[in-house]
C-alpha positions in Angstrom: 8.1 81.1 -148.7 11.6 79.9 -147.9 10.6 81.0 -143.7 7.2 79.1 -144.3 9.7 75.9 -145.9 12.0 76.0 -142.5 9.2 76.2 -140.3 7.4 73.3 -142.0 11.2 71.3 -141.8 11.0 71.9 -138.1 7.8 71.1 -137.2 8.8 67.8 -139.4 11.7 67.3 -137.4 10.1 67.3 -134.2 7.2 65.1 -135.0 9.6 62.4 -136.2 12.0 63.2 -133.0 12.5 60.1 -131.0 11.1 59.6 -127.5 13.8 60.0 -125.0 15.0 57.2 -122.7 13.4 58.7 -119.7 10.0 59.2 -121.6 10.2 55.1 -123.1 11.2 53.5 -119.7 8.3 56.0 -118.0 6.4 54.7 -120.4 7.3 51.3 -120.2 7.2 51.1 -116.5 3.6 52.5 -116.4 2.1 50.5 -119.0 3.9 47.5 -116.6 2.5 49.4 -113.4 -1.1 49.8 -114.9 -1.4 46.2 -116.1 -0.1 45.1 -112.9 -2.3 46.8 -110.8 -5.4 46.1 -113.1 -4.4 42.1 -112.6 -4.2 42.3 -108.8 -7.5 44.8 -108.4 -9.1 41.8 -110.4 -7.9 39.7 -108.5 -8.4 40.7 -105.0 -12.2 41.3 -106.6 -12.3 38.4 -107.3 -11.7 36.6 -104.2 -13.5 38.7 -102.4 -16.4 37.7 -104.7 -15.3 34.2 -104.3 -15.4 34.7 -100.3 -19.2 36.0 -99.8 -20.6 33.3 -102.5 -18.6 30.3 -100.3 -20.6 32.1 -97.4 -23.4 32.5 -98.3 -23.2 29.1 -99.8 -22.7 27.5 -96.1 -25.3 29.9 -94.9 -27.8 28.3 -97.3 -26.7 25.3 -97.2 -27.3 25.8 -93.0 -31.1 26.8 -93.9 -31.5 23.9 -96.1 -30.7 21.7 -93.2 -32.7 23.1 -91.3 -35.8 23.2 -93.4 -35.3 19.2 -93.8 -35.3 18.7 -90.5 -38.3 21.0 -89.3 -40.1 19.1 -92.1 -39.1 15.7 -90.5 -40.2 16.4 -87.3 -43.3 17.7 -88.4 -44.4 15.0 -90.7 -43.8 13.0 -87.6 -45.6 14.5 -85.2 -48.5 16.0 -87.2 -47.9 19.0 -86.0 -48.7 22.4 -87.6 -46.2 22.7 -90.8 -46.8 26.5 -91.3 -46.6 26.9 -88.3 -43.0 24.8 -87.4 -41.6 26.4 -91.0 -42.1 29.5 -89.9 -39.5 28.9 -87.0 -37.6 26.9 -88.9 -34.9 29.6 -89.2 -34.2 32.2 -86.5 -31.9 34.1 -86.2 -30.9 34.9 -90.0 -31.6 38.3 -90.8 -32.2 39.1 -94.9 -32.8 35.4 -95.9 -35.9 33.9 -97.3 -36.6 30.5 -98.2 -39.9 28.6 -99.9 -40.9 24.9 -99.9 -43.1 23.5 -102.3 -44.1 19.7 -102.2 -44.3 17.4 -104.8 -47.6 18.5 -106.5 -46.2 22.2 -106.8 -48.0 23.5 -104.1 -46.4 26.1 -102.1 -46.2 25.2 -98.6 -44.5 28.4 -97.1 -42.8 31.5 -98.6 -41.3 33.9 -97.1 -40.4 35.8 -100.3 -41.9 38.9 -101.3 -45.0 38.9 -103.3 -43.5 34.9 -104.4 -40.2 36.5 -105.6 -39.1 32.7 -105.7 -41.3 32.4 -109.2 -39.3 35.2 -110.6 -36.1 33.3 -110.3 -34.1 31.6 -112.9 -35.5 28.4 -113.6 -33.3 25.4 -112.9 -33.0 22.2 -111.7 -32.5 21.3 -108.0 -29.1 20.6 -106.5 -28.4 17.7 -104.4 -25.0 19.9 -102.3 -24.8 23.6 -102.4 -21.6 25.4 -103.1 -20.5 28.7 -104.6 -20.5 27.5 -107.9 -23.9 26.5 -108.1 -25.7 29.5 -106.1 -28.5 31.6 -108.7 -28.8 35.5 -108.7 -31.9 37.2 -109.8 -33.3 41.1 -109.3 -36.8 41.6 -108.1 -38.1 45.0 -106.9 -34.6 46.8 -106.8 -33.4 43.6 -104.4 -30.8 41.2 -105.6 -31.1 38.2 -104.4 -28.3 35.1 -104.4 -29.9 31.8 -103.5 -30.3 28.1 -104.4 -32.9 25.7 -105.2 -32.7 21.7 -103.1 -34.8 18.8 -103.5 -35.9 17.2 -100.0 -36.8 13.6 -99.8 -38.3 13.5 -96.1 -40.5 10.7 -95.0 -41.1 9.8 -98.5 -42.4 13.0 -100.3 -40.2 15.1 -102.1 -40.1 18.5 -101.2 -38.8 21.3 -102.9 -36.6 24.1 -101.3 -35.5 27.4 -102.6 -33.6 29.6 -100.1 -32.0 32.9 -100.9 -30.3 36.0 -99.6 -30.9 39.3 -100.0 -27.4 40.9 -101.1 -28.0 44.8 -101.0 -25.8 44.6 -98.3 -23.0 43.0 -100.2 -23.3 44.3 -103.3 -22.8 47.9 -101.2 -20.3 46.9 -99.7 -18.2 45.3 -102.9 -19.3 48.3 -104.8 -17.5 50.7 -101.7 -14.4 48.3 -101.7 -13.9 48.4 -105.3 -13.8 52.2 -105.4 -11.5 52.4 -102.6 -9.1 50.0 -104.2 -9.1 51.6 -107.2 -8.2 54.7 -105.5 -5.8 52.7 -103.5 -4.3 51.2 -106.8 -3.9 54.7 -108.4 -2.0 56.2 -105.4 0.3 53.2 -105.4 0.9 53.3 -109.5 1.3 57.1 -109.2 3.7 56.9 -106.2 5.5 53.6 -108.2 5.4 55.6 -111.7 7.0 58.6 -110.0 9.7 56.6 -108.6 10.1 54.5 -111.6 10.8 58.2 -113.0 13.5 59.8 -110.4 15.0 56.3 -110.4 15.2 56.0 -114.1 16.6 60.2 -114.0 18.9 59.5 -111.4 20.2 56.2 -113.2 20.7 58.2 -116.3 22.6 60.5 -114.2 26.2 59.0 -115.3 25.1 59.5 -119.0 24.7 62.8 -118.3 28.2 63.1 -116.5 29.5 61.1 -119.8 27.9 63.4 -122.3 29.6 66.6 -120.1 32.8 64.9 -120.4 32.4 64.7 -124.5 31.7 68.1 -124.7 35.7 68.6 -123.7 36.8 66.5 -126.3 38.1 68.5 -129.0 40.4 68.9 -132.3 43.3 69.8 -129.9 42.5 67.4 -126.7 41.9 64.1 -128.7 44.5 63.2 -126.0 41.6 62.8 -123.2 40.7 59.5 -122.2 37.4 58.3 -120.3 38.3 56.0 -116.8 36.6 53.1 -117.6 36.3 52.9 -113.4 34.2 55.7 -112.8 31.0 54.2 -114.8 28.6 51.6 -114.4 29.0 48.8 -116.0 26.5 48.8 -118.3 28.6 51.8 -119.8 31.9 50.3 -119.4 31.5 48.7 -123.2 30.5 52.6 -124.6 33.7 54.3 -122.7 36.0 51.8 -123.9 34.4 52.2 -127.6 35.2 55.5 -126.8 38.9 55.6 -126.0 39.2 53.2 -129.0 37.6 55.9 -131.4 39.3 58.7 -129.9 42.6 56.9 -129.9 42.1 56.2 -134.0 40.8 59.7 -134.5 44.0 61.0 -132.4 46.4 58.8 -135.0 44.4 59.9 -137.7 44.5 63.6 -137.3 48.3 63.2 -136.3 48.8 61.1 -139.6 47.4 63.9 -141.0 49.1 66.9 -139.6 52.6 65.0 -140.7 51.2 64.3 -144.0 50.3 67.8 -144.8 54.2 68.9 -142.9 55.5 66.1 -145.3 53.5 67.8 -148.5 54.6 71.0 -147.6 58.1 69.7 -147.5 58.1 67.7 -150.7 56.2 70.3 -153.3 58.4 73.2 -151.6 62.1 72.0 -152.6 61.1 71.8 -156.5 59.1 74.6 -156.5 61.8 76.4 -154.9 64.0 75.0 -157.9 61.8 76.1 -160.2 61.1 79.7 -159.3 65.5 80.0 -158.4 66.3 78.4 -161.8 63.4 80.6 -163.3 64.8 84.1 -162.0 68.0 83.2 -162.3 67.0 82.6 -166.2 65.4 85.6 -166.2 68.5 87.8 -164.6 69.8 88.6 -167.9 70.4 87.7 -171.4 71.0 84.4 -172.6 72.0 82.1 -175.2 68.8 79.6 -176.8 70.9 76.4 -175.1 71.1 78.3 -172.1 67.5 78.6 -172.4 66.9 75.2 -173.8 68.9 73.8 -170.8 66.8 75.4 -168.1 63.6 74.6 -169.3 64.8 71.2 -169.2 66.0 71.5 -165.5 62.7 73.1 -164.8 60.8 70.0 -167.0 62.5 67.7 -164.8 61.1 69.4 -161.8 57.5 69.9 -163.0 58.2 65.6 -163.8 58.8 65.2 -160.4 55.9 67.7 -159.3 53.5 65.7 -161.2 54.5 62.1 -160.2 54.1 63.3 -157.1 50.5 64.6 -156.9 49.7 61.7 -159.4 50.6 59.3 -156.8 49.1 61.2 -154.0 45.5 61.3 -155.9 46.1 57.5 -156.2 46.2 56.7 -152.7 43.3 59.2 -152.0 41.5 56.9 -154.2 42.9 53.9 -152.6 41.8 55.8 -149.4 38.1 55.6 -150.2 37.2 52.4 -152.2 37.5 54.5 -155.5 40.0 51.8 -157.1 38.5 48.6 -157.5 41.3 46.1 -159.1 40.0 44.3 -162.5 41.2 40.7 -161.5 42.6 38.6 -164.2 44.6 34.8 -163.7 48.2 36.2 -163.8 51.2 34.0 -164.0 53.4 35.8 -161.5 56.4 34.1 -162.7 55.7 35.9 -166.2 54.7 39.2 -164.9 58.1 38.9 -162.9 60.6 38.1 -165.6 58.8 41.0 -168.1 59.5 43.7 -165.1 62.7 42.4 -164.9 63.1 43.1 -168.2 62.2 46.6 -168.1 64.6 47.1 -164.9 67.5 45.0 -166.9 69.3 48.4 -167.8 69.3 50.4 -165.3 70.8 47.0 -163.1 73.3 46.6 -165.7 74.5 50.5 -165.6 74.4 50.0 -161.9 76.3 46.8 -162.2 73.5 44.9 -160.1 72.4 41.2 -160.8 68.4 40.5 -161.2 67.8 36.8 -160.6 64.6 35.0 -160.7 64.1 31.8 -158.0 60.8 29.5 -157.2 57.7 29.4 -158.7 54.0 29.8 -157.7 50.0 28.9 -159.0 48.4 31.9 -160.8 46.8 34.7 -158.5 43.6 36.3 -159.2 44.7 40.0 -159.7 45.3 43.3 -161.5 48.1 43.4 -163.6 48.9 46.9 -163.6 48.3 47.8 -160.0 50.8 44.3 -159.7 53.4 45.3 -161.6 53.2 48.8 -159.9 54.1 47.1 -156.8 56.7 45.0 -157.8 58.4 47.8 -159.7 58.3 49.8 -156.5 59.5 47.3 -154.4 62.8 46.5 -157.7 63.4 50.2 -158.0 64.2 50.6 -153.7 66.1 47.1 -154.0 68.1 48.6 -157.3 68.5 52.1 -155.3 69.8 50.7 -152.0 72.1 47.7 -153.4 75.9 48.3 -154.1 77.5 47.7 -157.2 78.2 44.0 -158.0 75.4 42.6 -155.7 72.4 40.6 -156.4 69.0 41.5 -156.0 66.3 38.5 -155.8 62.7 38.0 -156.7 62.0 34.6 -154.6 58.2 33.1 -155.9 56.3 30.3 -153.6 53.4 28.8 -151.8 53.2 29.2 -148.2 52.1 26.3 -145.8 48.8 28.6 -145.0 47.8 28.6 -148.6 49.3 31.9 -149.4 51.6 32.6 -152.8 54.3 34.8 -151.7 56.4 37.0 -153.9 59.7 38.1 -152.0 62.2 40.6 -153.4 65.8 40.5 -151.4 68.8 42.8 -151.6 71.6 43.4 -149.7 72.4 46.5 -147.9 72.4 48.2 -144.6 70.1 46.8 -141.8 66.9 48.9 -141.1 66.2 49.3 -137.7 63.7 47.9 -135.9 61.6 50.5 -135.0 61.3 52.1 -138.2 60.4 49.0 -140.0 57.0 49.4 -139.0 56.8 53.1 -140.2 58.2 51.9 -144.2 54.8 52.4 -145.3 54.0 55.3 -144.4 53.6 58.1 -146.4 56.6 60.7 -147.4 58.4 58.7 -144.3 62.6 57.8 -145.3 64.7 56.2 -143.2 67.2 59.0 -143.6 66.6 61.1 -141.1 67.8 64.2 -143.0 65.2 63.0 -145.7 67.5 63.9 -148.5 66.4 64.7 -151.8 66.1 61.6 -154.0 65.7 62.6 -158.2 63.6 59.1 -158.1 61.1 59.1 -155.1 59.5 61.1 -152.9 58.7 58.5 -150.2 55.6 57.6 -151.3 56.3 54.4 -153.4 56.0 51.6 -149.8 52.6 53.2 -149.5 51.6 52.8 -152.6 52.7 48.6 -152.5 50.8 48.5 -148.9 47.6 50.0 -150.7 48.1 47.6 -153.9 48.1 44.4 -152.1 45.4 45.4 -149.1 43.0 45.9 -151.6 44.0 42.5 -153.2 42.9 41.1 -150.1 46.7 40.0 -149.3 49.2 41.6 -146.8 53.0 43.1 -146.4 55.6 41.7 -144.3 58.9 43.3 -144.4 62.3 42.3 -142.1 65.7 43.2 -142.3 69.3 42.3 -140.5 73.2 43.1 -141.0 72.9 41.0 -144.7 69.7 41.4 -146.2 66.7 43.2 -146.2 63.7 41.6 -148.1 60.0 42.1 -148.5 57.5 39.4 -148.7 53.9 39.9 -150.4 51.7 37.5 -149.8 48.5 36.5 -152.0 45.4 34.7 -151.1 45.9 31.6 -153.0 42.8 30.7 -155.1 42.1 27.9 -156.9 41.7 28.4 -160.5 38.2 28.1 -162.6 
């Protein structure tokens, strides 16, 4: 059963497969070929059509004259009218005329049997042209002809003249084969070039697709040349090198993240298990005890802040937080962090001030206050003792609200600025243990206000380094 359910998957698949682009533009093309060719076969049938019924339209128009004029020279000299009609028209070979005068009575026919009764029934044309002539069948002959009223000496005369067109007809019927066979060569010959021209054009797809094949987890370095492919596939080799140059950033983003992990679970871990055997060496007192399973809390603290904030910013990562927005006075959110930090400025001897003002922001007030207290805990951690750190509120001439926090302290330089927010990254090289961060706390702003719809904007000289958040400013319902 579960073989019958794969095969029946298959077969699925391959039903439902797409043509490929050689099959559609083959198809295409033919379908355009065979249209085309059915247009002009018309068409060239149809003039040729056009081209015996305008001659044979002079031809019987020629007869016509004729006939009037035997018929005026006969009525004038009393001759023999059979006799002068039946010379009327020599040299014609497969025509056959009939006059009839005005009583109906048939004065010659050259018809068979009277095959002039058995044609359509119509009234007589003063000028005879193609468009005009009348076709009938009688006794497996076809006949195109047309019917003239003669005024000669007056007495009206009427003139039907016709001509046989077995001959034509054979001949139209032996052209029209041999164009269509002509027509199918030419579309076969077309379609077939249509194909290797549509193979061979596909040919630097082909050489595209071979050099994707190369492309792997440890050559995202490889980059197409844009020169060496049509045009049309300039656009798809650039998208391309833009792909594999994000995928290349990503995956090393991701090899130093997980170095960066490794690096930042192994130090209190190490703690932990060192503090734990050396605990477990020998005998000791219950505060001995009591002290090390504090030491070894403090870790496990550390351990769990850690992987807390990392299973934030996976969230962040993928759309999973969405912010509950609320009207927040920022000013009030400000002064009640402020309060919270208060202490540990005061054992640190550090001033918090408070400047500016700004509207209300449409926003979370938790994931806000996470990002200021991020961005007050490095200030409070990087400022010396007796300085002043500053939380700067305003509007912005773009119709932003910006929330700046300044301290003072040693200039950041400027090539590491743009790496702040980056995960686990410190600006100390050595990457020193810090009991209060693990280098995570920038990213975690960054993440806060993108998905706030705001930005981050950080700079930093000999005095002060400060960084600036700004908010869409809305106006309030």
């Amino acid at each position: 059963m579960i073989d019958s359910g794969k095969n029946t998957a298959v077969k699925t698949a391959r039903q439902h497969r797409p043509l490929s682009l050689t099959a559609r533009v083959t198809v295409f093309v033919a379908l355009a070929i065979g249209l085309s060719l059915v247009l002009i076969s018309h068409l060239v049938l149809s003039a040729v059509h056009r081209h015996f019924a305008e001659q044979d339209a002079e031809e019987l128009q020629v007869m016509t004259t004729a006939i009037e004029r035997v018929l005026g020279e006969s009525l004038g000299q009393s001759t023999d009218l059979v006799e002068a009609l039946s010379h009327a028209i020599s040299g014609h070979h497969g025509v056959y005329f009939e006059v009839q005068n005005q009583r109906g009575e048939i004065l010659y026919s050259t018809f068979k049997d009277r095959l002039s009764e058995k044609a359509v029934v119509d009234a007589p044309t003063s000028t005879i042209h193609a468009a005009n002539l009348l076709s009938w069948q009688a006794d497996d002959t076809t006949y195109n002809g047309a019917i003239s009223l003669i005024r000669v000496d007056g007495q009206n005369f009427r003139v039907a003249t016709a001509i046989d067109m077995d001959f034509h007809l054979q001949f139209l019927s032996n052209f029209s084969q041999s164009l269509w066979l002509i027509m199918m060569l030419a579309g076969t010959v077309t379609l077939f070039a249509a194909w290797l021209g549509v193979r061979q054009g596909h040919t630097p797809i082909r050489e595209l697709s071979e050099s994707l094949r190369t492309v792997q987890a440890d050559r995202l370095s490889v980059r197409l040349d844009q020169s060496n492919v049509p045009r049309e596939l300039q656009g798809l080799v650039a998208s391309f090198n833009l792909m594999i140059g994000r995928l290349e950033n990503s995956f090393t983003r991701l090899i130093h993240f997980s170095a960066d992990i490794a690096h930042e679970l192994r130090t209190p871990l190490t703690n932990i298990i060192t503090q734990t055997q050396v605990g477990l060496s020998k005998a000791r007192s219950e505060g001995e005890y009591r002290e090390l399973l504090y030491s070894n809390l403090e870790e496990q603290e550390r351990l769990a802040k850690m992987v807390n904030d990392m299973l934030w910013l996976a969230k962040t990562d993928h759309d999973l937080l969405k912010p509950e927005s609320e009207w927040l006075d920022l000013a009030s959110e400000v002064r009640a962090i402020l309060e919270f930090f208060e202490a540990l400025a005061e054992e640190k001897h550090i001033q918090l001030r408070l400047e500016g003002n700004a509207p209300k922001v449409l926003g979370d007030r938790s994931m806000l206050r996470r990002a200021v207290s991020n961005l007050l805990s490095n200030a409070i951690r990087y400022t010396q003792p007796g300085e002043q750190v500053k939380v700067q509120l305003a509007t912005a001439a773009n119709d932003e609200v910006t929330l700046t926090v300044q301290n003072p302290g040693p200039e950041i330089p400027p090539e590491q600025l743009t790496k702040l927010f980056d995960r686990f990254y410190r600006v100390d090289p050595a990457r020193a243990r810090q009991s209060d961060g693990a280098g995570l706390g920038l990213a975690i702003v960054k993440s806060i206000i993108d998905a706030h719809g705001g930005r981050v904007q950080v700079s930093s000289d000999q005095e002060i380094t400060q960084f600036t958040l700004f908010f869409p400013l809305q106006r309030n319902q």
